[in-house]
N, CA, C and O atoms as CSV, one atom per row, in Angstrom:
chain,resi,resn,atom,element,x,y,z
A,1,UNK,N,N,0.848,-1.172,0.000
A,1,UNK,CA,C,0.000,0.000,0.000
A,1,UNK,C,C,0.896,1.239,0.000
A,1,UNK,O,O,1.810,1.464,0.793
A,2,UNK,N,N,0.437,2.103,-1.144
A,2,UNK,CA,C,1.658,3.116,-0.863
A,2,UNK,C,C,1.382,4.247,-0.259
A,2,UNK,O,O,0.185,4.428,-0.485
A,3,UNK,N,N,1.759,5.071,0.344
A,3,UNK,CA,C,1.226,6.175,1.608
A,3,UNK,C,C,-0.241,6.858,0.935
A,3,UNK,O,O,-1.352,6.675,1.432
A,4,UNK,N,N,0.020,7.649,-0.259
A,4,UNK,CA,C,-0.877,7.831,-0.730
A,4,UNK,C,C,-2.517,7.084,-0.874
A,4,UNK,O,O,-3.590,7.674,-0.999
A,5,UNK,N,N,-2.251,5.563,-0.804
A,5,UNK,CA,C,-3.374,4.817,-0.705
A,5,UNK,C,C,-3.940,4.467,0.790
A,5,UNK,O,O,-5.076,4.145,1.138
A,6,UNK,N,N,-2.774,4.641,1.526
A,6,UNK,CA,C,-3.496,4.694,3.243
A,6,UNK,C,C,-3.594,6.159,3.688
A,6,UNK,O,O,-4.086,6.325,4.804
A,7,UNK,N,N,-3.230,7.194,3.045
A,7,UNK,CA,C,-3.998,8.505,3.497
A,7,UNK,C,C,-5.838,8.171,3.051
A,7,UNK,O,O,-6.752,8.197,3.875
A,8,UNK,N,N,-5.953,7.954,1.958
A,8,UNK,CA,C,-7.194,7.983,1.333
A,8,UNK,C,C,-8.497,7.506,2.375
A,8,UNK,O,O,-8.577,6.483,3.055
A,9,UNK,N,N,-9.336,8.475,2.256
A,9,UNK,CA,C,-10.900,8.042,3.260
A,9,UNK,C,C,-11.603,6.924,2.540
A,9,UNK,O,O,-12.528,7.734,2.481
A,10,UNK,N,N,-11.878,6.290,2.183
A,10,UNK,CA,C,-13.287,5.500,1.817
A,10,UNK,C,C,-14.408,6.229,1.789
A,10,UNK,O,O,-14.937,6.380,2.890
A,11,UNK,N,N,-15.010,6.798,0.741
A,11,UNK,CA,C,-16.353,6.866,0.459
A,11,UNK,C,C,-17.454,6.403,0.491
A,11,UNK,O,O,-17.476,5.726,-0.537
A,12,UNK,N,N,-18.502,6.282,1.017
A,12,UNK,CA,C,-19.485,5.483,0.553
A,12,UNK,C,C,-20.308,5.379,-0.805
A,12,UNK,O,O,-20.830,6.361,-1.334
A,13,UNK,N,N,-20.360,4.274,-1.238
A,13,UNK,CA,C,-20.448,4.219,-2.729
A,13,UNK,C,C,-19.441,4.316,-3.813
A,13,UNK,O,O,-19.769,4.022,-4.963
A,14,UNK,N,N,-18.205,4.717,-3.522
A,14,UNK,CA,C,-17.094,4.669,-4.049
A,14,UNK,C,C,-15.516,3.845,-4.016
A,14,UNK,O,O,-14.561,3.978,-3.251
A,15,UNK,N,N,-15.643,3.336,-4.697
A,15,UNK,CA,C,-14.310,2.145,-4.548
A,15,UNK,C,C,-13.440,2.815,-5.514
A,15,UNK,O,O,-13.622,3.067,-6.705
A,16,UNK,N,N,-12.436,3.051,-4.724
A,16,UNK,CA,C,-10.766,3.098,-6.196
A,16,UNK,C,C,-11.000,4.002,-6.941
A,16,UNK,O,O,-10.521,4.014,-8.075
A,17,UNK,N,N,-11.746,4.914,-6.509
A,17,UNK,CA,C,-11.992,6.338,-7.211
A,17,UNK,C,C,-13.047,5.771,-8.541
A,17,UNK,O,O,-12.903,6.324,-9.631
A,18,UNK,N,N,-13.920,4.847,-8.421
A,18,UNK,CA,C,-15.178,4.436,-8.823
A,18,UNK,C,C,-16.503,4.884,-8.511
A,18,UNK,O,O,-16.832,4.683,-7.342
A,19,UNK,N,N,-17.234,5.364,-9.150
A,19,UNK,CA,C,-18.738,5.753,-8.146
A,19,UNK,C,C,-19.762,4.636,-8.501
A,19,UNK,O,O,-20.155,4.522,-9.663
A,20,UNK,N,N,-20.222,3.765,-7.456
A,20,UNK,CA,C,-21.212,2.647,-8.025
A,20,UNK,C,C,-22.049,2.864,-8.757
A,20,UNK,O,O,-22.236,4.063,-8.959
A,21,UNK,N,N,-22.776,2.076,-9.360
A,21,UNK,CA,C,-24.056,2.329,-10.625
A,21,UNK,C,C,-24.832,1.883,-10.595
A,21,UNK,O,O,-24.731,0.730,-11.016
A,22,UNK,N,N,-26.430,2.360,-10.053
A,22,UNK,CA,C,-27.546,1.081,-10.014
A,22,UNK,C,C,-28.171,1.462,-11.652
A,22,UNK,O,O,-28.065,2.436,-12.396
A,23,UNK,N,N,-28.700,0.443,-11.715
A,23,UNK,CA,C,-29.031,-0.441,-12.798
A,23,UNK,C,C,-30.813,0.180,-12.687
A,23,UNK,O,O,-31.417,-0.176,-11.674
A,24,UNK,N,N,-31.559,1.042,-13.679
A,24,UNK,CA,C,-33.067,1.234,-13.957
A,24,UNK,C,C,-33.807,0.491,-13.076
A,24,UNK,O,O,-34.740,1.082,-12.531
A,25,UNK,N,N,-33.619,-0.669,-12.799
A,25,UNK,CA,C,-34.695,-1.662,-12.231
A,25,UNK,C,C,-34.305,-1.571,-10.784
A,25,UNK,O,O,-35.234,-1.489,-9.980
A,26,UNK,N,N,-33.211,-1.573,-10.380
A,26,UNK,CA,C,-32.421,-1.397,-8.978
A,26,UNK,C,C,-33.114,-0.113,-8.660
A,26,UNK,O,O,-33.803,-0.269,-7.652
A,27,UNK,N,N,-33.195,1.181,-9.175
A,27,UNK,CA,C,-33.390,2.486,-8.676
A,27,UNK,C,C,-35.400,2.202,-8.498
A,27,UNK,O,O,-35.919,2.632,-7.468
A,28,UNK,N,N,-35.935,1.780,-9.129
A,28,UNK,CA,C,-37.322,1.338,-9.516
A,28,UNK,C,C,-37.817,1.166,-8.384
A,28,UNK,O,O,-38.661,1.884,-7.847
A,29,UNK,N,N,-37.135,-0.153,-7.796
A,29,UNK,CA,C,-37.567,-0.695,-6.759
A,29,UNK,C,C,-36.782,-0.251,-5.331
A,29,UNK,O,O,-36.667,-0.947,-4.322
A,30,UNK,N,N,-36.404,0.771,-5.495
A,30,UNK,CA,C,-36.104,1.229,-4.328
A,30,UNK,C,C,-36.685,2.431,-4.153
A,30,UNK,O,O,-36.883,2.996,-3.078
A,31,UNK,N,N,-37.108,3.026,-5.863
A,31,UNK,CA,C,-38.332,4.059,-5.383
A,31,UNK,C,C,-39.777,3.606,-5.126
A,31,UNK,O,O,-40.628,4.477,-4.950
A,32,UNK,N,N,-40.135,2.232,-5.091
A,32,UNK,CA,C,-41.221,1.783,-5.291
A,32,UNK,C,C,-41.478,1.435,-3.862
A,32,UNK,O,O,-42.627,1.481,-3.423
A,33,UNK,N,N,-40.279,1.024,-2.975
A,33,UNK,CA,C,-40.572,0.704,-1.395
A,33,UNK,C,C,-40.662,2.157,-0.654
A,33,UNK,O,O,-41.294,2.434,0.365
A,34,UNK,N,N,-39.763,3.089,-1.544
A,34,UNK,CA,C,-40.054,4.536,-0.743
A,34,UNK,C,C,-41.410,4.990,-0.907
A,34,UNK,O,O,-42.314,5.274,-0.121
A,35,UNK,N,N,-41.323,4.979,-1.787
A,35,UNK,CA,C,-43.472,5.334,-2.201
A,35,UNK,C,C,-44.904,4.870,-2.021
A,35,UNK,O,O,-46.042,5.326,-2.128
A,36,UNK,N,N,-44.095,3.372,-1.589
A,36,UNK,CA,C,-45.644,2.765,-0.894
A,36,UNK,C,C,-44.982,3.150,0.830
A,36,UNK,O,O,-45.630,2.523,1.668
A,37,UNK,N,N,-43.997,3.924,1.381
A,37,UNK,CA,C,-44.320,4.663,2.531
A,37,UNK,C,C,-44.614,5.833,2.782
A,37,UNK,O,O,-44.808,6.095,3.969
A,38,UNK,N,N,-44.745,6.904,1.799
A,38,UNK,CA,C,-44.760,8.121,1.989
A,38,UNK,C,C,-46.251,8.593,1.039
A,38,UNK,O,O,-46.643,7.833,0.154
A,39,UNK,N,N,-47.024,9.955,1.349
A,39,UNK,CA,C,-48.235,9.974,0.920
A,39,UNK,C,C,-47.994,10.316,-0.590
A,39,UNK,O,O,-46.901,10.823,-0.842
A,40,UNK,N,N,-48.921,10.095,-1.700
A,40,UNK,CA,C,-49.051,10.610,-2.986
A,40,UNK,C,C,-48.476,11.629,-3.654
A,40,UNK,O,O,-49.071,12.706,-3.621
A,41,UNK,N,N,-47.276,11.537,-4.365
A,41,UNK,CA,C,-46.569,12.836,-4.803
A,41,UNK,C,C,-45.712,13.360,-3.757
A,41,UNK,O,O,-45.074,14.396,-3.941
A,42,UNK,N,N,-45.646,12.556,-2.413
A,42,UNK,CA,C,-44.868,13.001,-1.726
A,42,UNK,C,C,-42.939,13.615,-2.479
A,42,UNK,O,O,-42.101,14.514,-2.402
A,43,UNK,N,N,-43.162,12.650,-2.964
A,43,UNK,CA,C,-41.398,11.980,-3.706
A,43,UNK,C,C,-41.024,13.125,-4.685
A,43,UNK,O,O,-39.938,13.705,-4.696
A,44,UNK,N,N,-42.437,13.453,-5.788
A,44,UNK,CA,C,-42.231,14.131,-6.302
A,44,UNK,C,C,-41.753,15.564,-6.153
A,44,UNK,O,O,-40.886,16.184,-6.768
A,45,UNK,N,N,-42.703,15.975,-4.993
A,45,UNK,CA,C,-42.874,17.363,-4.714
A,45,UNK,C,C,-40.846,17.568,-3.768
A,45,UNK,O,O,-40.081,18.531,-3.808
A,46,UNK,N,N,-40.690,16.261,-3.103
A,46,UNK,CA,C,-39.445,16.788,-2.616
A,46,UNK,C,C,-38.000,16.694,-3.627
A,46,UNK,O,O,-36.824,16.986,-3.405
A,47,UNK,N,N,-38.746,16.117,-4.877
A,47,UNK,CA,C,-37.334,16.490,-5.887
A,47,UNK,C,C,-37.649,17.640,-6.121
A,47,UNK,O,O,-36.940,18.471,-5.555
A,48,UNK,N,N,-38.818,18.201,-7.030
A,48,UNK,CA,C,-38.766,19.485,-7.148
A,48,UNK,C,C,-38.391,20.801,-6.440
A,48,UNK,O,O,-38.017,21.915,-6.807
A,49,UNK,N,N,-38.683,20.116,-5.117
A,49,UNK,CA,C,-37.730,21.277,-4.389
A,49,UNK,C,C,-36.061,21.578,-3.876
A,49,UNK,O,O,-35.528,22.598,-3.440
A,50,UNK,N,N,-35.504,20.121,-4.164
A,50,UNK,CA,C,-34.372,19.562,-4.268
A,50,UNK,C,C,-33.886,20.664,-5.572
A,50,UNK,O,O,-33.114,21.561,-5.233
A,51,UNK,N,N,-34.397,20.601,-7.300
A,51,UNK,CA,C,-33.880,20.815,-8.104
A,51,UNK,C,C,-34.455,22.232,-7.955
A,51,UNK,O,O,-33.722,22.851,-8.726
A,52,UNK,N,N,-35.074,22.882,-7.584
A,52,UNK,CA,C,-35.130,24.470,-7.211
A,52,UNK,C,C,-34.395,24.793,-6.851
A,52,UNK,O,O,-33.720,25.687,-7.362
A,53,UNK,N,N,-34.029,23.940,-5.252
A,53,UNK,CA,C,-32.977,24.930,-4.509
A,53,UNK,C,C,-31.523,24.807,-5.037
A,53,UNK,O,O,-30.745,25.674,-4.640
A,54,UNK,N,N,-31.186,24.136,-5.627
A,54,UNK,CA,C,-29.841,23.559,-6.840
A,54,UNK,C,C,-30.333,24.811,-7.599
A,54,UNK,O,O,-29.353,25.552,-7.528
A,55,UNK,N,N,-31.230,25.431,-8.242
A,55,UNK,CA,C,-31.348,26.641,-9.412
A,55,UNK,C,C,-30.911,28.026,-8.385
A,55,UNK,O,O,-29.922,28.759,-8.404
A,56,UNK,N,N,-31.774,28.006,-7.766
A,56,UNK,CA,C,-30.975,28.816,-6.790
A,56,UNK,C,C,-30.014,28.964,-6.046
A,56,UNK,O,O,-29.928,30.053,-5.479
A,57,UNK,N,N,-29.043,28.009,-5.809
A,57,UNK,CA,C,-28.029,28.027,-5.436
A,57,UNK,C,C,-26.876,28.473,-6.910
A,57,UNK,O,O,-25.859,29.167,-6.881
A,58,UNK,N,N,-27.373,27.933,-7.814
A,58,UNK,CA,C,-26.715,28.130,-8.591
A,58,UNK,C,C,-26.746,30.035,-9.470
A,58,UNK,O,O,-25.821,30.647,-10.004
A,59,UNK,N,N,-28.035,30.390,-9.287
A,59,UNK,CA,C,-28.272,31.772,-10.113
A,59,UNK,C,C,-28.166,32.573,-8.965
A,59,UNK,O,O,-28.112,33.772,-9.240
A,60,UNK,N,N,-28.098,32.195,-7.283
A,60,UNK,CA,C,-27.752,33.633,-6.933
A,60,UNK,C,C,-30.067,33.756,-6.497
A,60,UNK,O,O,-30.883,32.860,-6.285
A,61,UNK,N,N,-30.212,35.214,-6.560
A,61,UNK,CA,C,-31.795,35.310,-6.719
A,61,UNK,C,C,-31.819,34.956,-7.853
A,61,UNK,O,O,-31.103,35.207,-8.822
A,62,UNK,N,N,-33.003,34.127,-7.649
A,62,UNK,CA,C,-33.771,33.815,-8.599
A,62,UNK,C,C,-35.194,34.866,-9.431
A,62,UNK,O,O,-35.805,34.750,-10.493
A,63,UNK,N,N,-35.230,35.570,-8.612
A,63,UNK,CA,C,-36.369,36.852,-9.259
A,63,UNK,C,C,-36.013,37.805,-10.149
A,63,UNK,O,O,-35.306,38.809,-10.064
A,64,UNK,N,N,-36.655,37.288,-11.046
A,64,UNK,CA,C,-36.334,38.600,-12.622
A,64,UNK,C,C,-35.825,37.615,-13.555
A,64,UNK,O,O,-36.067,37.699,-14.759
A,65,UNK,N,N,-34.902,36.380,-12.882
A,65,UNK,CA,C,-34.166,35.694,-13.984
A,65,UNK,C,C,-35.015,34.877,-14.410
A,65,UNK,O,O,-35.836,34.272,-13.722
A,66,UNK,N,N,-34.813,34.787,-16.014
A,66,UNK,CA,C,-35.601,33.789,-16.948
A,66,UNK,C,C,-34.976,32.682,-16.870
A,66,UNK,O,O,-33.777,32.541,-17.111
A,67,UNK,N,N,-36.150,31.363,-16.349
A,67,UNK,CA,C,-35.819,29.955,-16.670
A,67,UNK,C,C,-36.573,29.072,-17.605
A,67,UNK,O,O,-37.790,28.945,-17.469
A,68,UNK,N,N,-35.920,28.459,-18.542
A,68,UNK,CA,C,-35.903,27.512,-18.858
A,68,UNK,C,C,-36.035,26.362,-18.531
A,68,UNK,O,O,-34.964,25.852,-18.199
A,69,UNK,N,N,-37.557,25.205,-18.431
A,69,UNK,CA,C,-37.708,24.022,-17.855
A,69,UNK,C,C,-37.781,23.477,-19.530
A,69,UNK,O,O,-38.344,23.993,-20.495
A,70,UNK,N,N,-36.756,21.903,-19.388
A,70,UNK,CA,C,-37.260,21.296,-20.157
A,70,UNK,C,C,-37.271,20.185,-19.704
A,70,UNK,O,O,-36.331,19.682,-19.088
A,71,UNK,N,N,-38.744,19.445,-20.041
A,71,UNK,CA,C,-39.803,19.224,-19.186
A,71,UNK,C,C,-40.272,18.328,-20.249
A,71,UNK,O,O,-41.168,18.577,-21.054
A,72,UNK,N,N,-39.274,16.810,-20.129
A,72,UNK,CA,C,-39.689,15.146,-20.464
A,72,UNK,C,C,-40.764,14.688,-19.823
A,72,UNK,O,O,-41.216,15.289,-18.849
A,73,UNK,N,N,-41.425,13.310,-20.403
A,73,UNK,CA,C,-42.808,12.949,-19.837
A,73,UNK,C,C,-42.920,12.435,-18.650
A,73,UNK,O,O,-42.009,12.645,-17.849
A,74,UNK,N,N,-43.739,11.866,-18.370
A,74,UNK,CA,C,-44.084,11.038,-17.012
A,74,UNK,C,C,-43.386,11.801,-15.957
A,74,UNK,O,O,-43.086,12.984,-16.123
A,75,UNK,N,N,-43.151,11.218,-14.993
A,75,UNK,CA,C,-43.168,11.658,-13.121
A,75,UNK,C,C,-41.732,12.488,-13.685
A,75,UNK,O,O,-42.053,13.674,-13.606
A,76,UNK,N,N,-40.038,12.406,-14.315
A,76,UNK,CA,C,-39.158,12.792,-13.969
A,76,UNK,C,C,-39.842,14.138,-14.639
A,76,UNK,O,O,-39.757,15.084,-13.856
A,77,UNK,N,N,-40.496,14.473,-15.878
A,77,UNK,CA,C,-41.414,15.936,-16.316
A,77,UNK,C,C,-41.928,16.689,-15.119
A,77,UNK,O,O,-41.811,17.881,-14.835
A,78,UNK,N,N,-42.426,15.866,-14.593
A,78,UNK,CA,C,-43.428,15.974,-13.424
A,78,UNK,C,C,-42.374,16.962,-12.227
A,78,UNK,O,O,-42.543,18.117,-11.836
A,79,UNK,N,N,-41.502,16.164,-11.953
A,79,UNK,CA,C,-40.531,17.154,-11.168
A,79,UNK,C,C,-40.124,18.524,-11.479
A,79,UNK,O,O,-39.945,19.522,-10.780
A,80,UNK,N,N,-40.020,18.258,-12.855
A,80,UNK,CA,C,-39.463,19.524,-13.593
A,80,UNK,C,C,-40.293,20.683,-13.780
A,80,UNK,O,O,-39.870,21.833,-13.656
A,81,UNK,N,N,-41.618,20.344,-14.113
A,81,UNK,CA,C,-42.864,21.503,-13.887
A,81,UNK,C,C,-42.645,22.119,-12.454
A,81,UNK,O,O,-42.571,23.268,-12.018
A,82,UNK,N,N,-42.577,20.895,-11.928
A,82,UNK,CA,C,-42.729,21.415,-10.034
A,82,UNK,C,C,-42.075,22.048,-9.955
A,82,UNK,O,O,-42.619,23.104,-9.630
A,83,UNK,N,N,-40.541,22.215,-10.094
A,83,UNK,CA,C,-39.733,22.756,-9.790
A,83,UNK,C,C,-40.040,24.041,-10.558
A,83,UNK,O,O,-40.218,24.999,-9.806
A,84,UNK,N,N,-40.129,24.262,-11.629
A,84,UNK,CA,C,-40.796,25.464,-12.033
A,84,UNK,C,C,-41.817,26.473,-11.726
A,84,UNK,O,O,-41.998,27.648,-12.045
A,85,UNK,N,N,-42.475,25.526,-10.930
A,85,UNK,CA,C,-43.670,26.224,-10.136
A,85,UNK,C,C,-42.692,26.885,-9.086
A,85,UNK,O,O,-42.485,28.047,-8.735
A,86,UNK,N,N,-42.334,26.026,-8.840
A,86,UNK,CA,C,-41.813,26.922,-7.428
A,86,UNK,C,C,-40.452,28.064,-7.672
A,86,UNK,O,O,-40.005,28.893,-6.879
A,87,UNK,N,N,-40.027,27.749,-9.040
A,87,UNK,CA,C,-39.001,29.389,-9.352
A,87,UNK,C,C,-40.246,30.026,-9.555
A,87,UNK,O,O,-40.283,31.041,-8.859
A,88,UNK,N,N,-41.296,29.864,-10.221
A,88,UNK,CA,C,-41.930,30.633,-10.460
A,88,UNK,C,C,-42.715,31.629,-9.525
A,88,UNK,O,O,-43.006,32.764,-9.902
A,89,UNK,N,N,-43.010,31.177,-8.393
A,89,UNK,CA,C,-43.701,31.506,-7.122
A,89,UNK,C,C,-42.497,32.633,-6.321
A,89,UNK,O,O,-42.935,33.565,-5.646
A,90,UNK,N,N,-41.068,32.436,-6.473
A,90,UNK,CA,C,-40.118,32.958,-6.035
A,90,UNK,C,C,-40.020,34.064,-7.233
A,90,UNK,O,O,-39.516,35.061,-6.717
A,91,UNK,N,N,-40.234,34.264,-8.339
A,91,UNK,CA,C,-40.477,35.507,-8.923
A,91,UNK,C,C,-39.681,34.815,-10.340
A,91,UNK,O,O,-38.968,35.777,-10.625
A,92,UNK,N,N,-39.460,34.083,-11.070
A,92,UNK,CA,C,-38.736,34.125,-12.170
A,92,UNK,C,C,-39.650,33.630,-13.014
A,92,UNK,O,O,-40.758,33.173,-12.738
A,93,UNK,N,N,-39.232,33.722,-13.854
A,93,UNK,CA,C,-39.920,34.280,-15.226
A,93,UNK,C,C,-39.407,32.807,-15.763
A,93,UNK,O,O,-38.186,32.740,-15.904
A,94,UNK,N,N,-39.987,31.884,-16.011
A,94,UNK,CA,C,-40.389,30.336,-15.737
A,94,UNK,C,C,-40.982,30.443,-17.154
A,94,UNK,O,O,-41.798,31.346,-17.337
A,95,UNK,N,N,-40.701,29.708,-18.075
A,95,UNK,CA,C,-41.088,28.935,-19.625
A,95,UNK,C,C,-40.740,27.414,-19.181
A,95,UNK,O,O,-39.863,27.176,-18.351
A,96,UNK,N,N,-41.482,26.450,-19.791
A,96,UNK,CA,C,-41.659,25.292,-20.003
A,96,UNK,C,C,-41.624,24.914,-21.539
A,96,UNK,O,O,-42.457,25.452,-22.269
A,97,UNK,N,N,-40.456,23.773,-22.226
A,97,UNK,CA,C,-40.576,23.356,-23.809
A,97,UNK,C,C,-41.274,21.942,-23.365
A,97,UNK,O,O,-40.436,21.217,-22.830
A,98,UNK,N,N,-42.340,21.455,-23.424
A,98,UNK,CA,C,-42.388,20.003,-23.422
A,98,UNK,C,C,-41.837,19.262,-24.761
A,98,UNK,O,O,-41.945,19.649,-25.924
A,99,UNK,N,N,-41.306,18.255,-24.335
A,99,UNK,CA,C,-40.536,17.480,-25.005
A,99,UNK,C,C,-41.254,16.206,-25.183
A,99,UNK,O,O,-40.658,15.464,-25.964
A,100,UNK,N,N,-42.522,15.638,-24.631
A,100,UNK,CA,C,-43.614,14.717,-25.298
A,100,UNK,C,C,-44.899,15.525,-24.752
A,100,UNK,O,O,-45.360,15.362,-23.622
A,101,UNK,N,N,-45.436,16.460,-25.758
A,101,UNK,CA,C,-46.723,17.431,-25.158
A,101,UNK,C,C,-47.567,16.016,-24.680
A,101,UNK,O,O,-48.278,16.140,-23.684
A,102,UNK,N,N,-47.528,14.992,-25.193
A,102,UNK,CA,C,-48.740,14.075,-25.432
A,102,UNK,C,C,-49.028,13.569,-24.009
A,102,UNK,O,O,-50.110,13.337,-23.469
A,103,UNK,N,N,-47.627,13.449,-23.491
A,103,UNK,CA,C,-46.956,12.656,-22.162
A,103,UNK,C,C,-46.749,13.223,-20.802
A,103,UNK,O,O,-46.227,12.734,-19.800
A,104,UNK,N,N,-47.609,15.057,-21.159
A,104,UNK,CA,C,-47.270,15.772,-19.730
A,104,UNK,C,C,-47.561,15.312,-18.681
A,104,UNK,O,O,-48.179,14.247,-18.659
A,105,UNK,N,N,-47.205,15.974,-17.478
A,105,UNK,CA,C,-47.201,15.401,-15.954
A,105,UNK,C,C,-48.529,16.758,-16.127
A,105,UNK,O,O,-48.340,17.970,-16.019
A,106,UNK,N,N,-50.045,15.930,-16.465
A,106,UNK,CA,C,-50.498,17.237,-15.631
A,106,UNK,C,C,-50.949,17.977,-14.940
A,106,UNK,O,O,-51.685,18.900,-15.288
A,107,UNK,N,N,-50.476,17.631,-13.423
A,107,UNK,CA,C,-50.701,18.338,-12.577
A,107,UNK,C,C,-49.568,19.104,-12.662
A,107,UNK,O,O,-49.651,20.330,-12.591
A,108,UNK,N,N,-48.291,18.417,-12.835
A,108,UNK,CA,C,-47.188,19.295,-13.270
A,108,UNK,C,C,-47.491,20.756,-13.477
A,108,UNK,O,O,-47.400,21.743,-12.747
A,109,UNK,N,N,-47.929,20.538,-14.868
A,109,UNK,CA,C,-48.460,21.606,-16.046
A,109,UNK,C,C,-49.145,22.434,-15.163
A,109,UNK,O,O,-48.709,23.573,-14.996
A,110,UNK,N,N,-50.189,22.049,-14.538
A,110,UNK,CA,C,-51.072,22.798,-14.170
A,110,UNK,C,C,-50.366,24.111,-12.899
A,110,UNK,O,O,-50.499,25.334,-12.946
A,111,UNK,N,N,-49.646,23.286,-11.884
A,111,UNK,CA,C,-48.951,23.941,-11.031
A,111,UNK,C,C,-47.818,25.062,-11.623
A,111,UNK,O,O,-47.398,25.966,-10.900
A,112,UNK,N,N,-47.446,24.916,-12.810
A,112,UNK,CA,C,-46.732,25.692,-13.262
A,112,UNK,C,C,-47.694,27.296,-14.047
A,112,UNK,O,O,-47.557,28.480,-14.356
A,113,UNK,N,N,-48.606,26.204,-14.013
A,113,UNK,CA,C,-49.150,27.825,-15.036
A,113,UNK,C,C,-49.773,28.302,-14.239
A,113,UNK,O,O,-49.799,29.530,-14.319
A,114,UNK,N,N,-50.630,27.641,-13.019
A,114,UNK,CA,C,-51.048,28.657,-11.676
A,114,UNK,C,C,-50.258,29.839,-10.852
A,114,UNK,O,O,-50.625,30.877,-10.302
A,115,UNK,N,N,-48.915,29.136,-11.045
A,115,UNK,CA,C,-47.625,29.998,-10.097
A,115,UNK,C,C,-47.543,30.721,-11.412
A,115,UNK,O,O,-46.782,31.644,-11.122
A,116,UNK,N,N,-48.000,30.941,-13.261
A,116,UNK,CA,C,-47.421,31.907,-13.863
A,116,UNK,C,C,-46.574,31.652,-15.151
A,116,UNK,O,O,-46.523,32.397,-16.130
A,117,UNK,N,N,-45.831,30.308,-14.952
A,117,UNK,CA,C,-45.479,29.632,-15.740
A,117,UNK,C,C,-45.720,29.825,-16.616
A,117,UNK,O,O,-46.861,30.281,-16.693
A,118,UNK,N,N,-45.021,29.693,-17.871
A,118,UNK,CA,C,-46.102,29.397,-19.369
A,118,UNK,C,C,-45.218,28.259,-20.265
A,118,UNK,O,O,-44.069,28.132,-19.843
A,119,UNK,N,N,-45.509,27.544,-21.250
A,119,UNK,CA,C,-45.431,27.031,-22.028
A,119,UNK,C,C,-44.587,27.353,-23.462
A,119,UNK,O,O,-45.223,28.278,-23.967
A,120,UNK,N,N,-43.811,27.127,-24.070
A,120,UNK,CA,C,-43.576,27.480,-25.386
A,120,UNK,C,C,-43.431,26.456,-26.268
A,120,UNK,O,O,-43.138,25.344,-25.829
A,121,UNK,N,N,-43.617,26.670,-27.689
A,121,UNK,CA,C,-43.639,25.538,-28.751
A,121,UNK,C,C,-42.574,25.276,-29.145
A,121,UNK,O,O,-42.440,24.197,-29.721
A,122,UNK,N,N,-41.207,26.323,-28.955
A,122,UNK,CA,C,-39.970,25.657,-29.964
A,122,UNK,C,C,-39.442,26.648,-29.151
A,122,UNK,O,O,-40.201,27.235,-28.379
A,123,UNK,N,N,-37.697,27.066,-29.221
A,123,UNK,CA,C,-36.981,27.234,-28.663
A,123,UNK,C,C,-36.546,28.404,-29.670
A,123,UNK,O,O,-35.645,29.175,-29.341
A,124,UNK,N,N,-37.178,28.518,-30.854
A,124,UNK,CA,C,-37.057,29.399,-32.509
A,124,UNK,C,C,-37.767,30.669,-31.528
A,124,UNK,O,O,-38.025,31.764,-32.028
C-alpha cells in the first residue's frame, strides 16, 4: 500500500476512485418501497424542491431571472414543472418546452401555469 493509498478516506459508494451504478430496475424498486411509505406525490414534490434549490443556489436570486424548464414525460417531467412552479412563485420568469406534449405530468403543467409559468412551442 503506498502512503498515498493509506492517506485515502473510503467513500461510501465509491471504490478506487469508482462511483457505483444502479441499474433502472435497482433504482425502480427502491423508489417503489419509498413510495408505498410516503403519501401521494410526496417523492415528487421533494425532488422538485431539491432541483429548485440547486437553481438557486446556482443563479444567486432567482427573481427577474428567466428559466428555462425542459420538461420530459411522465413523473421525472413531473418534477421539472414542479420545480418550475416553485421558481416561479419565487419571482422568475419560468417557460416550459415540453418534449412529449402528449406525455405531460399534468398536474405538473397545471402547477406551473397557476404559479405563472407558461409554455412554449420551440426554442425558434
Amino acid at each position: 500500500m503506498t502512503p498515498h493509498q493509506a492517506g485515502r478516506r473510503h467513500q461510501p459508494g465509491v471504490r478506487d476512485g469508482v462511483r457505483d451504478v444502479f441499474t433502472a430496475a435497482q433504482v425502480r424498486a427502491a423508489e417503489d418501497q419509498l413510495l408505498a411509505d410516503v403519501p401521494p406525490g410526496a417523492l415528487m414534490h421533494r425532488a422538485a424542491a431539491g432541483l429548485a434549490a440547486a437553481c438557486v443556489d446556482l443563479l444567486g436570486s432567482v427573481y427577474g431571472r428567466q428559466v428555462l424548464v425542459l420538461a420530459g414525460s411522465g413523473n421525472n417531467g413531473g418534477d421539472a414543472l414542479f420545480a418550475g412552479a416553485r421558481l416561479a412563485r419565487r419571482g422568475a420568469r419560468v417557460s416550459a418546452l415540453l418534449l412529449s406534449p402528449e406525455q405531460v405530468h399534468t398536474d405538473g403543467l397545471a402547477a406551473l401555469r397557476a404559479a405563472g409559468g407558461q409554455v412554449v412551442a420551440s426554442l425558434a
